[in-house]
Each structure stands twice: as structure tokens, then as C-alpha cells.
Residue frames as qw, qx, qy, qz and C-alpha x, y, z in Angstrom:
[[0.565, -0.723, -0.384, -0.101, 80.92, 80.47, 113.71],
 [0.145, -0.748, 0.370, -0.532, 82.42, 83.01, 116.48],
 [0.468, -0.012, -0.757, 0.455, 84.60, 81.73, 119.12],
 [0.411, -0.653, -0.591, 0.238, 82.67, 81.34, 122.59],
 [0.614, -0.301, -0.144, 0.715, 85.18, 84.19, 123.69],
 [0.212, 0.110, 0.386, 0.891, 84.25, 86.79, 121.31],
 [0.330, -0.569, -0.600, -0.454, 80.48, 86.65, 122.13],
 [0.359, -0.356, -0.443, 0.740, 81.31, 88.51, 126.12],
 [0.076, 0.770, 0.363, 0.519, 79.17, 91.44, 126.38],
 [0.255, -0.200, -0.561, 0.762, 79.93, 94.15, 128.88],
 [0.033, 0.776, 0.472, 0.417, 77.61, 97.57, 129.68],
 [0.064, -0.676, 0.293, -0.673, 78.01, 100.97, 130.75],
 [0.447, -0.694, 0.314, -0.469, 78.98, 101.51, 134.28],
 [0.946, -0.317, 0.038, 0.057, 80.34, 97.73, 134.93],
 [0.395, -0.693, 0.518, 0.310, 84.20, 97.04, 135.78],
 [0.957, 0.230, -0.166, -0.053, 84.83, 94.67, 132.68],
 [0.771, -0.434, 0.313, 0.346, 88.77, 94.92, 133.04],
 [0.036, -0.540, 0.455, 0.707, 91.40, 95.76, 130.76],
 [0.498, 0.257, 0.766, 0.313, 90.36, 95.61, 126.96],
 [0.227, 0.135, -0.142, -0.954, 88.55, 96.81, 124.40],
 [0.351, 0.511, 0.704, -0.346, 84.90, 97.01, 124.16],
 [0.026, -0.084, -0.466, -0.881, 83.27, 97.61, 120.24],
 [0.445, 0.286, 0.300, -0.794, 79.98, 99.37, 120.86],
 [0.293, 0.204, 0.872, 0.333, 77.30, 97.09, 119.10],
 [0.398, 0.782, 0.398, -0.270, 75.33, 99.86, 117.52],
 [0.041, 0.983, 0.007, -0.179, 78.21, 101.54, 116.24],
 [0.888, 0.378, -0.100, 0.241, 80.87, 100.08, 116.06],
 [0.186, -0.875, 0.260, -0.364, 83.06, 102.41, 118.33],
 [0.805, -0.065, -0.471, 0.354, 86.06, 101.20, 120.08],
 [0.352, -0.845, 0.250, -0.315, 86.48, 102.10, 123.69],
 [0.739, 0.282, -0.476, 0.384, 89.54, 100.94, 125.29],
 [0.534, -0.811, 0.170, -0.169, 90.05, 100.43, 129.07],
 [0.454, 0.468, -0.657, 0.378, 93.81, 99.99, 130.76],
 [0.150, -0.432, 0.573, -0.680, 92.71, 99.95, 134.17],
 [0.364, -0.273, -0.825, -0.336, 90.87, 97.32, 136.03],
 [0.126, -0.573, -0.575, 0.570, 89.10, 100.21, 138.31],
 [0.270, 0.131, -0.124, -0.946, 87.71, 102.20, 135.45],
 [0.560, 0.430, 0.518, -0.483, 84.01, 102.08, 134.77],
 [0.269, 0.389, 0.621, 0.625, 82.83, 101.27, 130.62],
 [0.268, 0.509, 0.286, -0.766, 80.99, 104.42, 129.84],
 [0.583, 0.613, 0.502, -0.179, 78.15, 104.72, 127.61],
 [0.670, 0.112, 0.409, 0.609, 79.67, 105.32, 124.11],
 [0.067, -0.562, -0.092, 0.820, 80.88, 108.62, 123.38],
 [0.122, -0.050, -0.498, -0.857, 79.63, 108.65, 119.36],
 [0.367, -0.248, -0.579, -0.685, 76.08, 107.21, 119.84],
 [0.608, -0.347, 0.228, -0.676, 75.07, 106.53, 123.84],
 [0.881, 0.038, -0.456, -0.118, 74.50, 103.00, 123.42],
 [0.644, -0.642, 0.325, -0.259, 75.39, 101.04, 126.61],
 [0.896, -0.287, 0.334, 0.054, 76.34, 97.76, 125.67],
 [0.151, 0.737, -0.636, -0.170, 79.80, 96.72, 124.02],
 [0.967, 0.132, -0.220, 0.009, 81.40, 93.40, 122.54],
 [0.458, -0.803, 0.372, 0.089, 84.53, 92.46, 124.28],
 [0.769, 0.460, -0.325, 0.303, 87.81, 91.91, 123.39],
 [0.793, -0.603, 0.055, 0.076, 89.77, 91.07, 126.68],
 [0.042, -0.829, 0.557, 0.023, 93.65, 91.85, 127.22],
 [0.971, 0.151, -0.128, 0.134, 95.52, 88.90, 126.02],
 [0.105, -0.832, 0.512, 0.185, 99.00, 88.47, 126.62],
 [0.843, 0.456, -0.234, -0.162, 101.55, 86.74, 124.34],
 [0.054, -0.672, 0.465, -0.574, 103.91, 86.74, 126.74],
 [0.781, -0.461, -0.422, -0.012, 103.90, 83.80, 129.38],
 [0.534, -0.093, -0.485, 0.686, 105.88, 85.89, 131.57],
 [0.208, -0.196, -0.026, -0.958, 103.20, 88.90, 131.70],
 [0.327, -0.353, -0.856, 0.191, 101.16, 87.18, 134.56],
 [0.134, -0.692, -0.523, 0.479, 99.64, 90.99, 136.15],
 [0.112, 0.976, 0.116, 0.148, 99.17, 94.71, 135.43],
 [0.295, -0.889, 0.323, 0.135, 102.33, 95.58, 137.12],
 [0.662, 0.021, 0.608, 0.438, 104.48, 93.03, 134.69],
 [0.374, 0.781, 0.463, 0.189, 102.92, 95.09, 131.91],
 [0.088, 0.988, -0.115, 0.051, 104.16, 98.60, 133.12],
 [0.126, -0.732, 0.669, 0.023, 107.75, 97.10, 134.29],
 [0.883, 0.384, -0.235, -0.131, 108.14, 93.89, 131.99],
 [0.665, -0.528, 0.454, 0.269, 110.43, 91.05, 133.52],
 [0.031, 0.678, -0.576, -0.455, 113.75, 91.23, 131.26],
 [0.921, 0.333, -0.060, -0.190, 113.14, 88.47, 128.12],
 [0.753, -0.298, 0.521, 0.270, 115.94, 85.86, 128.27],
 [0.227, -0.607, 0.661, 0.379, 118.82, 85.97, 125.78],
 [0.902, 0.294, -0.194, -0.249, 118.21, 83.35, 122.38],
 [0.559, -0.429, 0.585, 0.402, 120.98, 81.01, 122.55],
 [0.332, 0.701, -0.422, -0.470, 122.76, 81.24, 119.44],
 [0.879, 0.215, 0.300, -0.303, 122.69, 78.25, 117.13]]
């Protein structure tokens, strides 16, 4: 069974936020960076709606968009 997280639909013209979005006719990946662009309607087949796959970070120090473009410096390992 799919994780809750995986079932998110978005559709043309809404903000979803950064991510990517696989067109569910098609299978098309559309990939937003911004979280003031619109989803548009998928450029191979029209289709409106999309499955989401939300920006993750792996990072617990990547807390906004602006951490992302200028990443705080990653701490030294200490040497064992």
C-alpha cells in the first residue's frame, strides 16, 4: 500500500510549491522550484491533474528556499 504522502494530487493553475508533479495520464514529470509558479496543464498530453512528490530535504539545516540557494556551511566530522 502507498504512503498517505504519495497519494497528494495537485491541478493546473494551483500554487502546489516546490516539487515534482507526475501527470496521471501520462506519466510526465513537471518540476516546479518556485513557490510562486503556477502547475500548468501538461505539456505532452493537456491533462490537468498531477501526483505529487513534494521537496524533501535531507538536510536538517535546509529549513527555507533561501538555505537552498546559499546553504549554511556543514560542520567539520570530528576525526575518530
Amino acid at each position: 500500500m502507498a504512503e498517505p504522502e504519495t497519494n497528494k494530487t495537485a491541478k493546473a493553475g494551483e500554487k502546489p510549491g516546490p516539487g515534482r508533479f507526475i501527470c496521471i495520464d501520462c506519466g510526465r514529470e513537471v518540476r516546479i522550484d518556485s513557490s510562486d509558479e503556477d502547475l500548468v496543464k501538461c505539456p505532452t498530453c493537456a491533462c490537468e491533474m498531477y501526483n505529487c512528490l513534494p521537496m524533501t530535504h535531507i538536510r536538517p539545516d535546509i529549513k527555507s528556499p533561501e538555505d537552498v540557494l546559499n546553504p549554511p556551511e556543514r560542520k567539520k566530522p570530528e576525526n575518530r
